[in-house]
N, CA, C and O atoms as a Maestro MAE file, in Angstrom:
{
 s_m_m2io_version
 :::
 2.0.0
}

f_m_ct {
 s_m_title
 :::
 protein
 m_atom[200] {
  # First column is atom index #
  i_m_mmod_type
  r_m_x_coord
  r_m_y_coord
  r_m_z_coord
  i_m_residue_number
  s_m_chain_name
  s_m_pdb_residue_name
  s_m_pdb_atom_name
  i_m_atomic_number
  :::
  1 25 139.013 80.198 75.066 1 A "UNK " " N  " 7
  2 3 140.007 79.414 75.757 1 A "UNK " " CA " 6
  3 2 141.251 79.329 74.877 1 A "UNK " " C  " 6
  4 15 141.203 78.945 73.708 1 A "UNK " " O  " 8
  5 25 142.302 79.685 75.465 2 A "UNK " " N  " 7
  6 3 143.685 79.514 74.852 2 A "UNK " " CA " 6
  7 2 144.498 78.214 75.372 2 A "UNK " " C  " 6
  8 15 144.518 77.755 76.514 2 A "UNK " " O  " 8
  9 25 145.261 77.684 74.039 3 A "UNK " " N  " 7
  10 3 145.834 76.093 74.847 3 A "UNK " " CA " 6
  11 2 147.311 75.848 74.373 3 A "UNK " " C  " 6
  12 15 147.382 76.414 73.282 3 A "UNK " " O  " 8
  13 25 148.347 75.361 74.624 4 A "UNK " " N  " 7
  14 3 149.345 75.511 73.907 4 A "UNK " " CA " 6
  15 2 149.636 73.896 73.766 4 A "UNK " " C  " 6
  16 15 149.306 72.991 74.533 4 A "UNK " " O  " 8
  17 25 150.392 73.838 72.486 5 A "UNK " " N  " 7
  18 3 150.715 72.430 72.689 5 A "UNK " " CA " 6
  19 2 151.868 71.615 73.154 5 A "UNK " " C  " 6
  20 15 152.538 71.279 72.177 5 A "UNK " " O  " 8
  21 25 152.236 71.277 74.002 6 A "UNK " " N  " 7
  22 3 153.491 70.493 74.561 6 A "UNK " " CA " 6
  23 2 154.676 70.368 73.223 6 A "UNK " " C  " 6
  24 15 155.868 70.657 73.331 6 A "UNK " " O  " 8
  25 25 154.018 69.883 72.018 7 A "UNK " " N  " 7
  26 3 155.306 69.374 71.230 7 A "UNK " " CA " 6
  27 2 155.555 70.755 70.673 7 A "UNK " " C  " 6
  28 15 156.603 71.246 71.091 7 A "UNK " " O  " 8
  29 25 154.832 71.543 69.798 8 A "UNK " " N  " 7
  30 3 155.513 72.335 69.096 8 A "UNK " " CA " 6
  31 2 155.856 73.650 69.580 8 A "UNK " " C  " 6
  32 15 156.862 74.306 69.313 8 A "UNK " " O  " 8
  33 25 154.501 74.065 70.625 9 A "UNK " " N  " 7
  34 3 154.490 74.818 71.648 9 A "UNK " " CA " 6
  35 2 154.036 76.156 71.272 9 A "UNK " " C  " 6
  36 15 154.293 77.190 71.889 9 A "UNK " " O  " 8
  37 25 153.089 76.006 69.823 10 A "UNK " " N  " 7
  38 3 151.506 76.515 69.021 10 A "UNK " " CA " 6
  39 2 150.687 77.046 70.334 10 A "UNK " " C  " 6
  40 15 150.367 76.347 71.295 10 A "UNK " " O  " 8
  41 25 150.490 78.063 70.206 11 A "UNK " " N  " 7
  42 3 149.060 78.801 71.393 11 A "UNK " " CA " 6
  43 2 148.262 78.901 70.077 11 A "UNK " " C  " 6
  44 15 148.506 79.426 68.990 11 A "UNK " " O  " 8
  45 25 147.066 78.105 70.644 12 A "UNK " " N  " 7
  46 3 146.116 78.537 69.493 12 A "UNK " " CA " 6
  47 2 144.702 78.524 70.416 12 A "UNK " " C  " 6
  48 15 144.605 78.139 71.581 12 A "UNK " " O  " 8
  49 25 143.580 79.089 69.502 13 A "UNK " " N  " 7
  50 3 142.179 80.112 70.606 13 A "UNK " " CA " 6
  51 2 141.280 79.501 69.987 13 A "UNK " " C  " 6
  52 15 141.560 79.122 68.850 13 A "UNK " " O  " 8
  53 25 140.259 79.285 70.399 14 A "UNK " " N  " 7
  54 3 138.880 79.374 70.035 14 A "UNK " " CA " 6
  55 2 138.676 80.324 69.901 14 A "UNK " " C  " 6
  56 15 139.367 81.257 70.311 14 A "UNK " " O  " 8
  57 25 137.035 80.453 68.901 15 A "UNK " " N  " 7
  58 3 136.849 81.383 68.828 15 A "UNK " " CA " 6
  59 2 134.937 81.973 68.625 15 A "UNK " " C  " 6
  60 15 134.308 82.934 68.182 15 A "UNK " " O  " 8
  61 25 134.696 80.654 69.284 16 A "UNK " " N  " 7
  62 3 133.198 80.708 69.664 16 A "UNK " " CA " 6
  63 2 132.383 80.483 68.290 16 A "UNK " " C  " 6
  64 15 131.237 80.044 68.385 16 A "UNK " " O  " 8
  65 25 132.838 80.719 67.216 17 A "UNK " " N  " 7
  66 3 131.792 80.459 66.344 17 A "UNK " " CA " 6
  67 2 132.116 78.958 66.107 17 A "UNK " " C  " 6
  68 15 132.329 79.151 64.910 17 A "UNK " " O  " 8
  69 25 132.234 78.228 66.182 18 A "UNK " " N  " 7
  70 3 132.600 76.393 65.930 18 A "UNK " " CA " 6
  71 2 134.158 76.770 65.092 18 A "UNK " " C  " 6
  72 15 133.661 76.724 63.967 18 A "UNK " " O  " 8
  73 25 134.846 76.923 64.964 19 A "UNK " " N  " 7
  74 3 135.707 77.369 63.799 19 A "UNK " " CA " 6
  75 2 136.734 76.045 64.444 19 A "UNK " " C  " 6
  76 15 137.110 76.311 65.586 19 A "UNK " " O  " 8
  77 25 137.244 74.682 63.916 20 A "UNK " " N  " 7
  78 3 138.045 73.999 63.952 20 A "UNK " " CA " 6
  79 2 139.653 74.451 64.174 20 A "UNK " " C  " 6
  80 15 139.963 74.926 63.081 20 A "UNK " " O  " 8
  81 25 140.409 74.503 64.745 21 A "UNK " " N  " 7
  82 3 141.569 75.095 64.663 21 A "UNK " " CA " 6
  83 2 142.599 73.865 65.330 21 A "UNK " " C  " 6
  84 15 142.379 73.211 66.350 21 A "UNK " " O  " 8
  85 25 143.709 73.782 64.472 22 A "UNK " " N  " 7
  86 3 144.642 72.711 64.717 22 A "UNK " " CA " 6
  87 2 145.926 73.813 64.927 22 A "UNK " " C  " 6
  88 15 146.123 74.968 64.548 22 A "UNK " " O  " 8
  89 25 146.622 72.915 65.662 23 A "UNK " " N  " 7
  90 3 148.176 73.650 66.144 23 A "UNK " " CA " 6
  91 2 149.479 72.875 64.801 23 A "UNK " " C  " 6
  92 15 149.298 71.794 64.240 23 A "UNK " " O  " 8
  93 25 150.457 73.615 64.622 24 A "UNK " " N  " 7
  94 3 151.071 73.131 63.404 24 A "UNK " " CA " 6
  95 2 151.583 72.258 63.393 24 A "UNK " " C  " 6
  96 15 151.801 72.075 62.195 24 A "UNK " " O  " 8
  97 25 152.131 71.211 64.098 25 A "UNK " " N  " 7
  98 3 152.198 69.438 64.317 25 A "UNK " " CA " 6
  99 2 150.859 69.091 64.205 25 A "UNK " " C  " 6
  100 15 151.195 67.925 63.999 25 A "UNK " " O  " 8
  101 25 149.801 69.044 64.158 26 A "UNK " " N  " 7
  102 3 148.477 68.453 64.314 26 A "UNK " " CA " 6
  103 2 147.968 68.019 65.426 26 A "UNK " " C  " 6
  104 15 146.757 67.833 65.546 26 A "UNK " " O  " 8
  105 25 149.166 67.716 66.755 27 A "UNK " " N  " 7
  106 3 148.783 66.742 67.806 27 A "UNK " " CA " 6
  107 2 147.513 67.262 68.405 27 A "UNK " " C  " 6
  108 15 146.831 66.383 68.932 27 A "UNK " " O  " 8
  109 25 146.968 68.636 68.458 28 A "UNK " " N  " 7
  110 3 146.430 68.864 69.174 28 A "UNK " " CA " 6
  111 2 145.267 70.357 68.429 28 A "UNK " " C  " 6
  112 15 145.745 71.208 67.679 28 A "UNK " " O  " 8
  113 25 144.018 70.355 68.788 29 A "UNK " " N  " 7
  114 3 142.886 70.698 68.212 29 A "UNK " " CA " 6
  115 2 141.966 71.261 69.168 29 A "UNK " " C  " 6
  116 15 141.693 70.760 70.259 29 A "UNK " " O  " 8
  117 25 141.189 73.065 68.370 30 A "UNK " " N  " 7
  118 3 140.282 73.279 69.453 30 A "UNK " " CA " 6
  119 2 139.079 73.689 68.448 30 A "UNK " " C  " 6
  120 15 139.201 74.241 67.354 30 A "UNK " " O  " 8
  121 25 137.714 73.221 69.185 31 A "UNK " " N  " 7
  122 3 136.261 73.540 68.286 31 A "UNK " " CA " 6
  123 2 135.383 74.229 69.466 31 A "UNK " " C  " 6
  124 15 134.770 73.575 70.309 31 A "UNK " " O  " 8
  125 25 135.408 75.385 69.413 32 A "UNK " " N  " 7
  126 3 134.805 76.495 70.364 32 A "UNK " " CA " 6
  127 2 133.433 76.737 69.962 32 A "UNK " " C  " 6
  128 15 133.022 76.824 68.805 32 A "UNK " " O  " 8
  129 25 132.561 76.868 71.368 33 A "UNK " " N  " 7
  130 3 131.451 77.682 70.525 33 A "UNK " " CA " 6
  131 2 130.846 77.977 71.624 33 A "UNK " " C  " 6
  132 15 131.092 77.562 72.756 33 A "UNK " " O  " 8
  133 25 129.656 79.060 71.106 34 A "UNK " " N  " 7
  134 3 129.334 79.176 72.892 34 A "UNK " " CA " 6
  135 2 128.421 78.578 73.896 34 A "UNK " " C  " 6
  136 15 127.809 79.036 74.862 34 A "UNK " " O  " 8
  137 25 128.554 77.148 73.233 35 A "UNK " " N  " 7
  138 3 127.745 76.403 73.932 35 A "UNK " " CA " 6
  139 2 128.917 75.440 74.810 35 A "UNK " " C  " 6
  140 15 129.091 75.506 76.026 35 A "UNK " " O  " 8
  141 25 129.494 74.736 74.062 36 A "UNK " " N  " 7
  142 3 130.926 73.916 74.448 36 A "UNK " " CA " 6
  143 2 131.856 74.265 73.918 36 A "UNK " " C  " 6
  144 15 131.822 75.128 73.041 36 A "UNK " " O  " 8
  145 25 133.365 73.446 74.479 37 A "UNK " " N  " 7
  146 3 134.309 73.819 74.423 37 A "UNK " " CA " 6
  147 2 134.760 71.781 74.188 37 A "UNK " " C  " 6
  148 15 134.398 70.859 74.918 37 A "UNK " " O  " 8
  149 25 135.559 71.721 73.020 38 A "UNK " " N  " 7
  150 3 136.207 70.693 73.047 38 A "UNK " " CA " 6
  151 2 137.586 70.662 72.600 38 A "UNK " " C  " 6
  152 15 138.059 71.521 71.856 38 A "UNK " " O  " 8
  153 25 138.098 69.870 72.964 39 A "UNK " " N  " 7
  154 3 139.912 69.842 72.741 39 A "UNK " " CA " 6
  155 2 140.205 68.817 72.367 39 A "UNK " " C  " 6
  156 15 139.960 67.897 73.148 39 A "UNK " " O  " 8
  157 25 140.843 68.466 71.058 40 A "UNK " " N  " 7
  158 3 141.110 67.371 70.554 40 A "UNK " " CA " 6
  159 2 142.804 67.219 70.922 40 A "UNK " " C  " 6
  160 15 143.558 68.184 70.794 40 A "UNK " " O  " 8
  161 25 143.323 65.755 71.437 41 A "UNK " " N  " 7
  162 3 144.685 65.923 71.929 41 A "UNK " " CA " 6
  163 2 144.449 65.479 73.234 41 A "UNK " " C  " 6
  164 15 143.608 65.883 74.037 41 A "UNK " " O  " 8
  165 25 145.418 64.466 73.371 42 A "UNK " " N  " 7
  166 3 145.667 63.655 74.745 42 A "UNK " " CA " 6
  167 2 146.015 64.726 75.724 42 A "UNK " " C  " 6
  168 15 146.302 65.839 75.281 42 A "UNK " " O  " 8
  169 25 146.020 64.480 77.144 43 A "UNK " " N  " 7
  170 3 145.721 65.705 78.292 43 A "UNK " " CA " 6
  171 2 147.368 65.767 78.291 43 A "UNK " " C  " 6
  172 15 147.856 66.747 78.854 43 A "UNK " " O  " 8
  173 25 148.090 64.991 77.819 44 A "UNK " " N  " 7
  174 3 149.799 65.465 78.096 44 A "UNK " " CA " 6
  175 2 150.182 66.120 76.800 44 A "UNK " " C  " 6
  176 15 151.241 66.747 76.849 44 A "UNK " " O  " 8
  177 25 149.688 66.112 75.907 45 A "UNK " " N  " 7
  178 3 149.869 67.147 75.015 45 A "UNK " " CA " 6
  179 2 149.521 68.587 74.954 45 A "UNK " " C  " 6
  180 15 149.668 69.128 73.858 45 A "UNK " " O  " 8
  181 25 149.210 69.094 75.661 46 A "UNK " " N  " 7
  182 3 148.746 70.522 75.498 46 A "UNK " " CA " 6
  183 2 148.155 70.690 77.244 46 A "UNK " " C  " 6
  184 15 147.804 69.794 78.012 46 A "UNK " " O  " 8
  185 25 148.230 72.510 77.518 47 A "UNK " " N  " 7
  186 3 148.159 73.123 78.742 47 A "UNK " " CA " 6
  187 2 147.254 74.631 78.126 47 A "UNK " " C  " 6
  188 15 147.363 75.223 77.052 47 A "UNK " " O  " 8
  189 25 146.100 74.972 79.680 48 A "UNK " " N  " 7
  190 3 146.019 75.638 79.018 48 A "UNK " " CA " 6
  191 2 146.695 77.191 79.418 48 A "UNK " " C  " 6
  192 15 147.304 77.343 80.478 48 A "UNK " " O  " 8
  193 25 146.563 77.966 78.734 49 A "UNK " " N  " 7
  194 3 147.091 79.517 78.732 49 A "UNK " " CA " 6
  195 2 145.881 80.297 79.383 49 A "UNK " " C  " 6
  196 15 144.720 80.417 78.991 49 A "UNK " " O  " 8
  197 25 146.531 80.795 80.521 50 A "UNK " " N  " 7
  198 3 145.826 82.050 81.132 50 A "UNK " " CA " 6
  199 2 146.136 83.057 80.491 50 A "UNK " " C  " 6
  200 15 145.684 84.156 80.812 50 A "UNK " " O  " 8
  :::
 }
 m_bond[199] {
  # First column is bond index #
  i_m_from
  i_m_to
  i_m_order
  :::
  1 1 2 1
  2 2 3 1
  3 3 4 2
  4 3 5 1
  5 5 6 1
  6 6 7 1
  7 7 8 2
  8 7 9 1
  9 9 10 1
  10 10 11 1
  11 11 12 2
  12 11 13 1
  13 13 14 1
  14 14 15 1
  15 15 16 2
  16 15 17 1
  17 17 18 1
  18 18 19 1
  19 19 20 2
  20 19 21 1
  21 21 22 1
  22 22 23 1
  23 23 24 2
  24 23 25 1
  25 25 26 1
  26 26 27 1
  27 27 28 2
  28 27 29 1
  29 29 30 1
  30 30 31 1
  31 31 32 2
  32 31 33 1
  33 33 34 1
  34 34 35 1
  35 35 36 2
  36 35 37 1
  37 37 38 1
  38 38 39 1
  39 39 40 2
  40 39 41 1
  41 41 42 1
  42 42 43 1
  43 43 44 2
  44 43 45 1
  45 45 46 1
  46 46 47 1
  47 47 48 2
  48 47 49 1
  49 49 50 1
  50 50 51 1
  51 51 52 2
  52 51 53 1
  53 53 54 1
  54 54 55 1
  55 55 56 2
  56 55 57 1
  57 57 58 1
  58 58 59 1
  59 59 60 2
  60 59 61 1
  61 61 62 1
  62 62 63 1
  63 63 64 2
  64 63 65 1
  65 65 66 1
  66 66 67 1
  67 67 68 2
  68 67 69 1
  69 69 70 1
  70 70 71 1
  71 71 72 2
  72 71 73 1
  73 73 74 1
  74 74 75 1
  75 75 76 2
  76 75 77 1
  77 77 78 1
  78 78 79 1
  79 79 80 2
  80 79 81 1
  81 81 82 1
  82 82 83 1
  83 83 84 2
  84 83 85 1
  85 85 86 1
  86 86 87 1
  87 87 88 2
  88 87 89 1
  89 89 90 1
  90 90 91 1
  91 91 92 2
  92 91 93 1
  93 93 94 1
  94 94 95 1
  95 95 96 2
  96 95 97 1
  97 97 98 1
  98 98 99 1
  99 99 100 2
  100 99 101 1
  101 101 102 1
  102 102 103 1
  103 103 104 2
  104 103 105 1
  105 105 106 1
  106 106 107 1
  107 107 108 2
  108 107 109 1
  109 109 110 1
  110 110 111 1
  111 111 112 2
  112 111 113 1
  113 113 114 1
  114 114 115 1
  115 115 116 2
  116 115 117 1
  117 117 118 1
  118 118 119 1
  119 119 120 2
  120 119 121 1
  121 121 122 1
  122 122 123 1
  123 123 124 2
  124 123 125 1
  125 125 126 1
  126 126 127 1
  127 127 128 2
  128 127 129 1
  129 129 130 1
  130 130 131 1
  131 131 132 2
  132 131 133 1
  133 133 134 1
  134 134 135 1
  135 135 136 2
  136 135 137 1
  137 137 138 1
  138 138 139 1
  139 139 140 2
  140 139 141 1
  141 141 142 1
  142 142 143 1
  143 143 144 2
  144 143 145 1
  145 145 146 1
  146 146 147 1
  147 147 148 2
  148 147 149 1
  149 149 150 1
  150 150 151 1
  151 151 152 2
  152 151 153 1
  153 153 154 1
  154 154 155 1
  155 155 156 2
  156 155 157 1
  157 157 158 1
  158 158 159 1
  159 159 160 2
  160 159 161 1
  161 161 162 1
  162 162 163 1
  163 163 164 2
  164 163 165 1
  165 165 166 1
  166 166 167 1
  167 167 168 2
  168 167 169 1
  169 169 170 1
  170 170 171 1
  171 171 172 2
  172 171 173 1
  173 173 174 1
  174 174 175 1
  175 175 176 2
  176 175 177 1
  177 177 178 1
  178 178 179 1
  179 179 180 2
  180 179 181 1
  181 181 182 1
  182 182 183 1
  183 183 184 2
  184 183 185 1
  185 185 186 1
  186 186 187 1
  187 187 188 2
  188 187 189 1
  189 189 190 1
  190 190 191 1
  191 191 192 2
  192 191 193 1
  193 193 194 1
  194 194 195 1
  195 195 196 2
  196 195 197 1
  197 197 198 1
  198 198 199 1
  199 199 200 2
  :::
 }
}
């Protein structure tokens, strides 16, 4: 899953192994794996990318 973030406007991916990944303001965070998918970051901060 790809997500971008509203403020800085960072596309950043999961990447299925759990790998933590923050966008470069911090507001917004993804922890992938192939079980779940979580997104750290209020729902008006970030969209996701097809």
């Amino acid at each position: 899953m790809k997500i971008r973030c509203r403020k800085c406007r960072d596309i950043i991916q999961g990447d299925k192994k759990g790998t933590f990944i923050r966008c470069t303001c911090k507001k917004i965070a993804i922890d992938e794996t192939k079980y779940y998918t979580r997104i750290i970051g209020n729902d008006e901060d970030w969209e996701e990318v097809k």
